[in-house]
Backbone as a printed PyTorch tensor [residue, N CA C, xyz], in Angstrom:
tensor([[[  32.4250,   -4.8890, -238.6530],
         [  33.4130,   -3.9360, -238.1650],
         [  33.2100,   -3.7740, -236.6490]],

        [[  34.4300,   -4.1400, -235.7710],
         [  34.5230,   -3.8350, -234.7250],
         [  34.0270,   -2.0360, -234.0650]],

        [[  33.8480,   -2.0260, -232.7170],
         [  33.9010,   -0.6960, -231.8570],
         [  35.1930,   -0.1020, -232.6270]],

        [[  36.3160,   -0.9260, -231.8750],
         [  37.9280,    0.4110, -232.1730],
         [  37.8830,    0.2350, -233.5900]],

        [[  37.2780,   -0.1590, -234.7700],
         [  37.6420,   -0.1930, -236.0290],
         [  37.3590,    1.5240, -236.5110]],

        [[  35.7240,    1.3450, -235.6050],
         [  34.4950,    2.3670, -236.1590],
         [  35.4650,    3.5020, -235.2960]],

        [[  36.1800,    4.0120, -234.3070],
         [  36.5340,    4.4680, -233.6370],
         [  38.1970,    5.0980, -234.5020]],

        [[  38.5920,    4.5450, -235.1390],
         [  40.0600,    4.8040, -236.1020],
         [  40.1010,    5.7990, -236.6130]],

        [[  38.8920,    5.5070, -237.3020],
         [  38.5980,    7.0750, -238.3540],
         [  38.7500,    8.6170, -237.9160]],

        [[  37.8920,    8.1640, -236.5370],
         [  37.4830,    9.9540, -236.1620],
         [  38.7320,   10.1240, -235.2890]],

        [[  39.1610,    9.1340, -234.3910],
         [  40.5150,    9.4040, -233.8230],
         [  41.9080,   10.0950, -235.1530]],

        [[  42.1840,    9.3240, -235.9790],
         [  43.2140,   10.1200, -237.1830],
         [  42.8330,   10.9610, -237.1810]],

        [[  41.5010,   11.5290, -237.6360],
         [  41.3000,   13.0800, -238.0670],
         [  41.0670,   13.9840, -236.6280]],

        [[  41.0520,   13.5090, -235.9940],
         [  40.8800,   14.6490, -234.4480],
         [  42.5960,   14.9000, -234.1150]],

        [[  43.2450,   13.9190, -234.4980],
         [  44.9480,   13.8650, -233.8950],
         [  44.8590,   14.8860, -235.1890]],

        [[  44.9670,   14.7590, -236.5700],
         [  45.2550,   15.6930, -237.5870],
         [  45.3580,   16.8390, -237.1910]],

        [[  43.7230,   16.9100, -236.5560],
         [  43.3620,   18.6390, -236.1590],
         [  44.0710,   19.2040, -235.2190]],

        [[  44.2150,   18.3290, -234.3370],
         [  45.3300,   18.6900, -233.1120],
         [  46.2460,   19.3570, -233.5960]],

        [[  47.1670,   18.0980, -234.2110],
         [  48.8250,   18.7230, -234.7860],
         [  48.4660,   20.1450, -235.4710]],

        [[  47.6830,   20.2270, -236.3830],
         [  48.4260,   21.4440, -236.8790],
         [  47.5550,   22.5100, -236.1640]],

        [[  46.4250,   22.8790, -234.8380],
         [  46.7010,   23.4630, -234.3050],
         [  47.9560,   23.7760, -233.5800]],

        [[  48.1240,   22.8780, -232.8510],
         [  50.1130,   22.5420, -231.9150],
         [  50.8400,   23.1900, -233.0150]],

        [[  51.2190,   23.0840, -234.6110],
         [  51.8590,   23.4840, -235.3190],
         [  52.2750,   25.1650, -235.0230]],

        [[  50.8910,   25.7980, -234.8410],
         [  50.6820,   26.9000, -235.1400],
         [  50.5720,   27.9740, -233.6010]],

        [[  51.1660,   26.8670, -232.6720],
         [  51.2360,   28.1210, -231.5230],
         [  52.2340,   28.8660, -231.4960]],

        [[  52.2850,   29.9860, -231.3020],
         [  53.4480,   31.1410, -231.5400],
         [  54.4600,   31.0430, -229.7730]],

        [[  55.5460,   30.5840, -230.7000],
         [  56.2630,   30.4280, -229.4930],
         [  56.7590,   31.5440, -228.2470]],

        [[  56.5170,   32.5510, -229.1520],
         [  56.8210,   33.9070, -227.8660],
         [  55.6880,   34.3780, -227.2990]],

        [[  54.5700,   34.2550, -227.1830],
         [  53.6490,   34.1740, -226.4960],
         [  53.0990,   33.1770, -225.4660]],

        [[  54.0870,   32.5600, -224.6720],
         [  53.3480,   31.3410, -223.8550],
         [  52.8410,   31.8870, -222.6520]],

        [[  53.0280,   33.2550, -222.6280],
         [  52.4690,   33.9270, -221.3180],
         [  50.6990,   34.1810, -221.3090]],

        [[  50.6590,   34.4900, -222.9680],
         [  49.3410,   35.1060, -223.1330],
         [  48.1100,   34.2760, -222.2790]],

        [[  47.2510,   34.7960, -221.7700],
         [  45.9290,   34.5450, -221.5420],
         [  44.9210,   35.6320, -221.5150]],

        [[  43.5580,   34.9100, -222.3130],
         [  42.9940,   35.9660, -222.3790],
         [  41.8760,   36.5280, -221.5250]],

        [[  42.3770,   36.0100, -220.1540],
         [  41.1790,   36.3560, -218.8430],
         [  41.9790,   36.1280, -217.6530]],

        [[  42.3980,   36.6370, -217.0180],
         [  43.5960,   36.3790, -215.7550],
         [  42.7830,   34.7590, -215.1270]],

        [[  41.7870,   34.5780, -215.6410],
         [  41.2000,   33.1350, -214.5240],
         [  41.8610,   31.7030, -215.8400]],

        [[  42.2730,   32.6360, -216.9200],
         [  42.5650,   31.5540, -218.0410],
         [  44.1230,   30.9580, -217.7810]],

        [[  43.9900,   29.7730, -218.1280],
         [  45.1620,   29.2340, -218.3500],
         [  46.1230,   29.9300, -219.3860]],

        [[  47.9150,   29.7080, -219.1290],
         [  48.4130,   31.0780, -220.4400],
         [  48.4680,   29.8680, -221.2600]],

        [[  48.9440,   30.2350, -222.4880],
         [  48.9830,   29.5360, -223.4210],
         [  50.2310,   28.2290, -223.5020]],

        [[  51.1210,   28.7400, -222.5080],
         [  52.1390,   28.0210, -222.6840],
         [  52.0140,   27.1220, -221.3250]],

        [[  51.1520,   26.8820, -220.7980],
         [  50.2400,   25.4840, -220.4810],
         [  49.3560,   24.8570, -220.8620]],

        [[  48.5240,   25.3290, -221.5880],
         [  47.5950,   25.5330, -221.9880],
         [  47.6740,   24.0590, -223.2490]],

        [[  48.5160,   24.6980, -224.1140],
         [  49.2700,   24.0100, -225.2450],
         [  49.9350,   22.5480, -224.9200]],

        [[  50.9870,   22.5920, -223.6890],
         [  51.2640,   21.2320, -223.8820],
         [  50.4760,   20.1800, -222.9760]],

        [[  49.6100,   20.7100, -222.2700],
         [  48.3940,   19.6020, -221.6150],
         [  47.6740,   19.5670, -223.0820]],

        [[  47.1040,   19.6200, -223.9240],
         [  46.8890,   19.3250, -225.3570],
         [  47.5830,   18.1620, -225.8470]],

        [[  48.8640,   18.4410, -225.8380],
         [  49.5440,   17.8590, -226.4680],
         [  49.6390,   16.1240, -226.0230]],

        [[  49.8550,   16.5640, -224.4030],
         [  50.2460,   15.4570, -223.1870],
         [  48.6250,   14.3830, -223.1990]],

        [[  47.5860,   15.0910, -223.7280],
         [  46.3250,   14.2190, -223.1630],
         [  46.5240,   13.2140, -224.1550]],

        [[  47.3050,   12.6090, -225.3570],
         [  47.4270,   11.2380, -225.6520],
         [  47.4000,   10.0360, -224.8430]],

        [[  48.3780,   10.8350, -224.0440],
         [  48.9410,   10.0430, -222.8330],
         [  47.8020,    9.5840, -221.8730]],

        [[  46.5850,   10.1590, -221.7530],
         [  45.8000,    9.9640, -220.6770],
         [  44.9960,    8.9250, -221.5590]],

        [[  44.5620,    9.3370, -222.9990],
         [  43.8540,    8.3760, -223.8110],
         [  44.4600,    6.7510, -223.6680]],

        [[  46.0080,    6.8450, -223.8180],
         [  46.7570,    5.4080, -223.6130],
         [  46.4330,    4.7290, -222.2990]],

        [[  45.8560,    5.7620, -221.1210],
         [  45.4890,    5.1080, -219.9450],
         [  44.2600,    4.4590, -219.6700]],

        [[  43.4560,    5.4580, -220.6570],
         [  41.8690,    4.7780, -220.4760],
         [  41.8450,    3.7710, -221.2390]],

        [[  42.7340,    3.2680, -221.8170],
         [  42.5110,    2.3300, -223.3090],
         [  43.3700,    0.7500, -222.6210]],

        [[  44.0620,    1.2980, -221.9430],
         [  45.0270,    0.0790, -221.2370],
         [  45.2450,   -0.3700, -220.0760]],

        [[  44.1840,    0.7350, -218.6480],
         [  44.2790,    0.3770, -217.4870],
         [  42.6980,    0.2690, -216.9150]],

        [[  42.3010,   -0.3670, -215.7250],
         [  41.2920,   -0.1290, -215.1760],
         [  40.7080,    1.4340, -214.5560]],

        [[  42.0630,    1.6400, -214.3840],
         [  41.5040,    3.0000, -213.5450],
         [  42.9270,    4.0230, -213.4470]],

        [[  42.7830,    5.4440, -213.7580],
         [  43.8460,    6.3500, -212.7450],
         [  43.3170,    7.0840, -211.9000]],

        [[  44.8920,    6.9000, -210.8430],
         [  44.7650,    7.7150, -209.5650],
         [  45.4430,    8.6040, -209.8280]],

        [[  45.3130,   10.2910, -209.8350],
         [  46.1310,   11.2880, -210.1050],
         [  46.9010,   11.2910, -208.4950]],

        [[  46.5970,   10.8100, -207.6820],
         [  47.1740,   10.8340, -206.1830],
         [  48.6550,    9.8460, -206.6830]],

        [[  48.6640,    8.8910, -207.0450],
         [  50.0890,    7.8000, -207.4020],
         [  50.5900,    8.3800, -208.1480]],

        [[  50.7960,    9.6620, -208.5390],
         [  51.6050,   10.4720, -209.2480],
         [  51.8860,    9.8360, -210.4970]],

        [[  53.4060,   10.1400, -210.8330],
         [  53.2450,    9.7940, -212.2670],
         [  53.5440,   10.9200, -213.6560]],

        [[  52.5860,   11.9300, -212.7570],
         [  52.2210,   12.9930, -213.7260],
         [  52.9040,   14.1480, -213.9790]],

        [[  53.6160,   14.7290, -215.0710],
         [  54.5900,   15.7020, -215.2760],
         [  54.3190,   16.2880, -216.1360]],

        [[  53.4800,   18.2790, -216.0530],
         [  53.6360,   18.9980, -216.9470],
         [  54.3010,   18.7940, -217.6680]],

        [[  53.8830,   18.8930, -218.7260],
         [  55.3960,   19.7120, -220.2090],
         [  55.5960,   20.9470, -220.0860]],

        [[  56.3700,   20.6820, -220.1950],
         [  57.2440,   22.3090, -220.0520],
         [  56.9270,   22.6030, -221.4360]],

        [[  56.6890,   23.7890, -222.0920],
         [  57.0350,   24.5680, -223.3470],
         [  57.8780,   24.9340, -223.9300]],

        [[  58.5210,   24.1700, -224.7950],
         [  59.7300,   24.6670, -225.1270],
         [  59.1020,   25.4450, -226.9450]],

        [[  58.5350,   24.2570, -227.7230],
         [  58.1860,   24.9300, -229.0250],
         [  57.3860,   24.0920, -229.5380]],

        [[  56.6060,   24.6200, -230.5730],
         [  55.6060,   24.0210, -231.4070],
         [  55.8270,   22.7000, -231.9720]],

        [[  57.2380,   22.8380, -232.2750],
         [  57.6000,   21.4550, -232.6160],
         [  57.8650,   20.2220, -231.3760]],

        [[  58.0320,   20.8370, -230.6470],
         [  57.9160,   19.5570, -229.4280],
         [  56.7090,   19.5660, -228.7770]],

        [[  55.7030,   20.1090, -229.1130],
         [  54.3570,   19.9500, -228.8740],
         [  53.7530,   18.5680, -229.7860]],

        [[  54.1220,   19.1990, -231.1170],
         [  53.9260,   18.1440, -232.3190],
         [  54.2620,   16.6950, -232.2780]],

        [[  55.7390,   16.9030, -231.6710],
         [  56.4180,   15.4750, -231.0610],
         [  55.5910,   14.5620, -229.8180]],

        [[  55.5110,   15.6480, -228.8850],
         [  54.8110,   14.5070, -227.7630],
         [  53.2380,   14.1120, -228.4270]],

        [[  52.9470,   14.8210, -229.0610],
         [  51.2950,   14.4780, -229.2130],
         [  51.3970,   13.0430, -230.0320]],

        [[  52.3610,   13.1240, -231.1650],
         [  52.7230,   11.9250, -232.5000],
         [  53.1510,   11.0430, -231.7680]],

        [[  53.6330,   11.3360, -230.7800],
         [  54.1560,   10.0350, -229.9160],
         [  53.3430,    9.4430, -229.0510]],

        [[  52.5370,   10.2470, -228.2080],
         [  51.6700,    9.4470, -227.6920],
         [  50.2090,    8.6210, -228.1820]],

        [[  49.6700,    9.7730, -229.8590],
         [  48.6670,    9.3580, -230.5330],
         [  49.3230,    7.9980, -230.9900]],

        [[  50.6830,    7.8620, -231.5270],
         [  51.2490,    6.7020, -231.9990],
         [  50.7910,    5.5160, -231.2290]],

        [[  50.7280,    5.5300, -230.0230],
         [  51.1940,    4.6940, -228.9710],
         [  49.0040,    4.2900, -228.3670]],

        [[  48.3870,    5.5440, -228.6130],
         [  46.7730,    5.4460, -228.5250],
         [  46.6050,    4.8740, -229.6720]],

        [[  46.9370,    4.9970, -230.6760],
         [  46.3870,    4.6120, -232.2260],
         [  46.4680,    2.7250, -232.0180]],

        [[  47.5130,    2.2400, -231.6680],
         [  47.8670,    0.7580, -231.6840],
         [  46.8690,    0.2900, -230.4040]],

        [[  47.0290,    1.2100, -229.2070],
         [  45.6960,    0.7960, -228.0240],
         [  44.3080,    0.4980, -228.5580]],

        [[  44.6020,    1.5150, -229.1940],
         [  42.4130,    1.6430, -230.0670],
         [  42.6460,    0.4150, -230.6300]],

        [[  43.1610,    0.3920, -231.8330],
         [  42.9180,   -0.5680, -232.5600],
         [  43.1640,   -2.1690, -232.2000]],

        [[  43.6930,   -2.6060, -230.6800],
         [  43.8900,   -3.6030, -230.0640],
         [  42.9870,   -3.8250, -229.1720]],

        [[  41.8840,   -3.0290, -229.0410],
         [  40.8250,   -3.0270, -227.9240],
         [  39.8570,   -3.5720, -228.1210]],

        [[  39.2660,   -5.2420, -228.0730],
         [  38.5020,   -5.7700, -228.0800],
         [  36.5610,   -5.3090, -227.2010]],

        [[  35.7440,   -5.4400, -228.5370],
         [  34.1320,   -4.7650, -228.0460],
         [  34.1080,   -4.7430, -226.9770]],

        [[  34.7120,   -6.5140, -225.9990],
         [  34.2470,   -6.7230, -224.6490],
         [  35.2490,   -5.3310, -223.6250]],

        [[  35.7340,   -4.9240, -224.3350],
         [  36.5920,   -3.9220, -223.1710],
         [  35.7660,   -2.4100, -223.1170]],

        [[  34.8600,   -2.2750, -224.3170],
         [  34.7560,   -1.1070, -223.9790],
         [  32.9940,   -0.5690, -223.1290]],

        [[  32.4880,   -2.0700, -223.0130],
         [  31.6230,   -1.6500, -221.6650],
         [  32.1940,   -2.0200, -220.4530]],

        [[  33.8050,   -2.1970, -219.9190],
         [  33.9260,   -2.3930, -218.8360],
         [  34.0260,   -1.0590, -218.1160]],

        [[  34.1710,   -1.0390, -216.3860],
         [  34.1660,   -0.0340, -215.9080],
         [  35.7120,    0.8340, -215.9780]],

        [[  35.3820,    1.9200, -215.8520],
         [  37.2150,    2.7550, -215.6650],
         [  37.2580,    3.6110, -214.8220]],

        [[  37.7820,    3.7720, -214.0080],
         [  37.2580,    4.9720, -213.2800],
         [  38.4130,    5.6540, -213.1440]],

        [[  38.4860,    7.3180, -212.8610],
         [  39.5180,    8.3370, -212.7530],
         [  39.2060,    8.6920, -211.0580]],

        [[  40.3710,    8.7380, -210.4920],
         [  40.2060,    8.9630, -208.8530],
         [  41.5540,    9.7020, -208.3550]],

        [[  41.3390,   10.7650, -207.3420],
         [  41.9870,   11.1580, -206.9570],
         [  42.0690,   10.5440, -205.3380]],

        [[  43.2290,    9.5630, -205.1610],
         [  42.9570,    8.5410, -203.8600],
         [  41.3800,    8.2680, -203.9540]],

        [[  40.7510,    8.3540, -202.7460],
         [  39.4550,    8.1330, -202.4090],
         [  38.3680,    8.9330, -203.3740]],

        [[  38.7940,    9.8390, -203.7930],
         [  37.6810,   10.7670, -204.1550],
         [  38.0990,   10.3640, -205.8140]],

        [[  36.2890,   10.3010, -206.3210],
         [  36.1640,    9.2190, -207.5060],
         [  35.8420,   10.2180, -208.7390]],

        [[  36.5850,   10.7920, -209.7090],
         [  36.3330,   11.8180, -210.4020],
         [  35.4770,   11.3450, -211.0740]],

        [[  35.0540,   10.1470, -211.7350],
         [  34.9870,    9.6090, -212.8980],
         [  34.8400,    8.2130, -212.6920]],

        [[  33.6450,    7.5530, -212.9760],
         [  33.3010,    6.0790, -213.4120],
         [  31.9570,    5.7900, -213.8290]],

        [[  32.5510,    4.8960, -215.3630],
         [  31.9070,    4.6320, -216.2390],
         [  32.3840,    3.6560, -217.2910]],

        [[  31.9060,    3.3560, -218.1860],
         [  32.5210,    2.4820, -219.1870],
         [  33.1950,    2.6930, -219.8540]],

        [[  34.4760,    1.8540, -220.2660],
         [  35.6520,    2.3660, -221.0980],
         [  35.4940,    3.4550, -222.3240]],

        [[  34.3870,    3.0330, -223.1110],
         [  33.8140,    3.8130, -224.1640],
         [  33.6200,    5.2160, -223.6490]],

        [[  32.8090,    5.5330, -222.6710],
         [  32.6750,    7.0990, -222.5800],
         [  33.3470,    7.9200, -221.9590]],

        [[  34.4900,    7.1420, -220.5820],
         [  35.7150,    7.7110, -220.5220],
         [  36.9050,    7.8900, -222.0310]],

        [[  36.5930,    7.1740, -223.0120],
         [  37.4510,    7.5330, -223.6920],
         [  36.5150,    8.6350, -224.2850]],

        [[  35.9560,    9.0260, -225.0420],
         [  34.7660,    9.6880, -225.6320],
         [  35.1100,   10.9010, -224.6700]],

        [[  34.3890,   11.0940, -223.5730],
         [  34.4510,   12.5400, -222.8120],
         [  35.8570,   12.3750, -222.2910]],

        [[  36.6340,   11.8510, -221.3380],
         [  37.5100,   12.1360, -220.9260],
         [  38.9100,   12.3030, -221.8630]],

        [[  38.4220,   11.5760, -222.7350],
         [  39.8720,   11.7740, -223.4570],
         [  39.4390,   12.4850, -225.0860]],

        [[  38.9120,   11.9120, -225.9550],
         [  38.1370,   12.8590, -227.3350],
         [  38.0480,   14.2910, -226.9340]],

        [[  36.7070,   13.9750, -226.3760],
         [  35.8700,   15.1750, -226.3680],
         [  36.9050,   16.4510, -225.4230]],

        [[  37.6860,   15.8400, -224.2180],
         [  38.7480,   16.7150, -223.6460],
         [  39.7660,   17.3160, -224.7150]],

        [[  40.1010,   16.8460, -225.5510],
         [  41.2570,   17.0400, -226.5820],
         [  40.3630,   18.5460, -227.5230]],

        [[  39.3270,   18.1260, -227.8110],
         [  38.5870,   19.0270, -228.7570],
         [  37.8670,   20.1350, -228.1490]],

        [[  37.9200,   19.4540, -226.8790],
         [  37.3070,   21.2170, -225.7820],
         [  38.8510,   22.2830, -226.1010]],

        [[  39.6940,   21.5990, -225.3010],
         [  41.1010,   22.4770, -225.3500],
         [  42.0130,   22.7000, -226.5360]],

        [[  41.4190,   21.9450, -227.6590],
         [  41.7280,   22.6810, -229.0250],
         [  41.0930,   24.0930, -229.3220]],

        [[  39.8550,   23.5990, -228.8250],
         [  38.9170,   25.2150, -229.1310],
         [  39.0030,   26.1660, -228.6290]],

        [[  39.6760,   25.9980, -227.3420],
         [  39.9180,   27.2710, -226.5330],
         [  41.8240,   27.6010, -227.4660]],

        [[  42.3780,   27.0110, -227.4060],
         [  43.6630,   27.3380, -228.1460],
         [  43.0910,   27.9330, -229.3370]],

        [[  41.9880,   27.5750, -230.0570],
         [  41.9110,   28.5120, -231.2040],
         [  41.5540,   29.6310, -230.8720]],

        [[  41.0220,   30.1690, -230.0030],
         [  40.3440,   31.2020, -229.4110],
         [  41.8940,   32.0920, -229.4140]],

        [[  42.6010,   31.3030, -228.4890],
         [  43.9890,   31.8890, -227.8590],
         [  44.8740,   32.3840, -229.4250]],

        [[  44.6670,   31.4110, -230.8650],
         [  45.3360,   31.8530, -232.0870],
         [  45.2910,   33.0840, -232.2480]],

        [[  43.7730,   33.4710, -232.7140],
         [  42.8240,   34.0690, -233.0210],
         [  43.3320,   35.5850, -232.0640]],

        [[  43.3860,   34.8160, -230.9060],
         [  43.5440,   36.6240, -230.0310],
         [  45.1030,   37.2730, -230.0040]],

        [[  45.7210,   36.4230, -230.5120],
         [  47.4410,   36.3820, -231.0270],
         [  47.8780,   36.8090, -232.1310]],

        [[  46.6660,   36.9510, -233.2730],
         [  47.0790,   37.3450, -234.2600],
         [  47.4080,   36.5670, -235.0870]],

        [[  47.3610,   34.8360, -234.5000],
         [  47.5770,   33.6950, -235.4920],
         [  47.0510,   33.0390, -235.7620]],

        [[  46.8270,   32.5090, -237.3350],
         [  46.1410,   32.2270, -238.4230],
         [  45.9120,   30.8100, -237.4530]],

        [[  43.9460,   30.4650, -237.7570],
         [  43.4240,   29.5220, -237.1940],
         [  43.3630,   28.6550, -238.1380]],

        [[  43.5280,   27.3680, -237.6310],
         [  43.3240,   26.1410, -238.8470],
         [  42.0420,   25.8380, -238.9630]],

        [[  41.5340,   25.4370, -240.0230],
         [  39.9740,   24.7250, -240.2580],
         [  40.1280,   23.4030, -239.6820]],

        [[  39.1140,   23.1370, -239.2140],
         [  38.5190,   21.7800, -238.1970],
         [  37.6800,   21.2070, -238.7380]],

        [[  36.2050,   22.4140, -238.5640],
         [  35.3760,   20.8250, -239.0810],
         [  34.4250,   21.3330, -240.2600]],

        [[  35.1210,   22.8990, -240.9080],
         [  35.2870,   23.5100, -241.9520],
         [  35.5710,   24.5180, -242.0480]],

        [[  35.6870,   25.2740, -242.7970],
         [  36.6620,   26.6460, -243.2640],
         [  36.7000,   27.5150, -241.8730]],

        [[  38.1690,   27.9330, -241.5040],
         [  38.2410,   29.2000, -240.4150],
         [  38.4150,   30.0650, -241.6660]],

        [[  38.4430,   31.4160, -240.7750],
         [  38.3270,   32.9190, -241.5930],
         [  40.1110,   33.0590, -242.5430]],

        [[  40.6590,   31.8670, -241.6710],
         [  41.9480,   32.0590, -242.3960],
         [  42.1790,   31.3320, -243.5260]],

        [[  42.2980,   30.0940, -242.7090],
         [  41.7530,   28.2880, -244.1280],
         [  40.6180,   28.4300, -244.6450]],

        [[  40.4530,   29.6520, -245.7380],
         [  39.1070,   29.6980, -246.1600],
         [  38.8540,   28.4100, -247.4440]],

        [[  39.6240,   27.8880, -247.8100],
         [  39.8290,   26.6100, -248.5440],
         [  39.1360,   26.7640, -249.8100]],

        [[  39.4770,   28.0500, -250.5390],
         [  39.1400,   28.5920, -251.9830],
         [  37.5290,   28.8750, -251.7210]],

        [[  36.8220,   28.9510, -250.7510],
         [  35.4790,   29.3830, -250.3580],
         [  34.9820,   31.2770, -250.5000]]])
């Protein structure tokens, strides 16, 4: 079994967890934040949604420059078009992963803003921290954001107080 084979598994179930957090953001609250230094929710939510898109970059380019633009908030419109961009871009990461030969994922990648080098390392742990592990930081803070909303948190990586799952 290949790297992207071993890599399939935990990617489906991290996109799973995603969506039906995204499912469950309450659309009249995109103002909320719960620390004036916090992002509100209704940014918060579709950079979540949008980081597929960055995964499709680490998986298919040498390097991004956030300086060559490119890059366009989502606007918030609703849970369901949260759901949409994420299925669309995991769609589009899911076929990258699984087309990504071992030799690609010790090459270098680096994230740069023009000159200034955010990020370089091997394809593997830019995808891993920059793109995984980014997705599952800002899931957790959105659950935080459910939670302080009054809306029912989904289970992840077992039972929330809501998905108590007959426990």
């Amino acid at each position: 079994m290949n790297t992207s084979e071993l890599l399939l598994t935990e990617f489906d179930e991290e996109m799973k967890k995603t969506r039906t957090a995204l499912e469950r953001v309450p659309e009249d609250k995109k103002d909320f934040a719960p620390h004036p230094k916090s992002t509100p929710l209704g940014k918060l939510a579709p950079h979540i949604a949008q980081l597929a898109g960055f995964g499709l970059a680490i998986l298919t380019t040498p390097e991004l420059d956030f300086k060559a633009g490119g890059y366009k908030p989502l606007p918030f419109e609703s849970a369901s078009q949260l759901v949409k961009v994420l299925e669309d871009g995991a769609g589009k990461v899911r076929i990258a992963l699984k087309n990504t030969p071992d030799e690609a994922w010790t090459q270098t990648w680096k994230l740069r803003a023009g000159d200034t080098i955010i990020f370089s390392g091997t394809r593997f742990l830019a995808y891993r921290q920059m793109f995984l592990n980014h997705i599952v930081h800002h899931r957790a803070q959105l659950g935080v954001y459910l939670r302080l909303t009054e809306t029912a948190v989904p289970a992840t990586y077992g039972p929330s107080a809501d998905d108590r799952m007959g426990f």
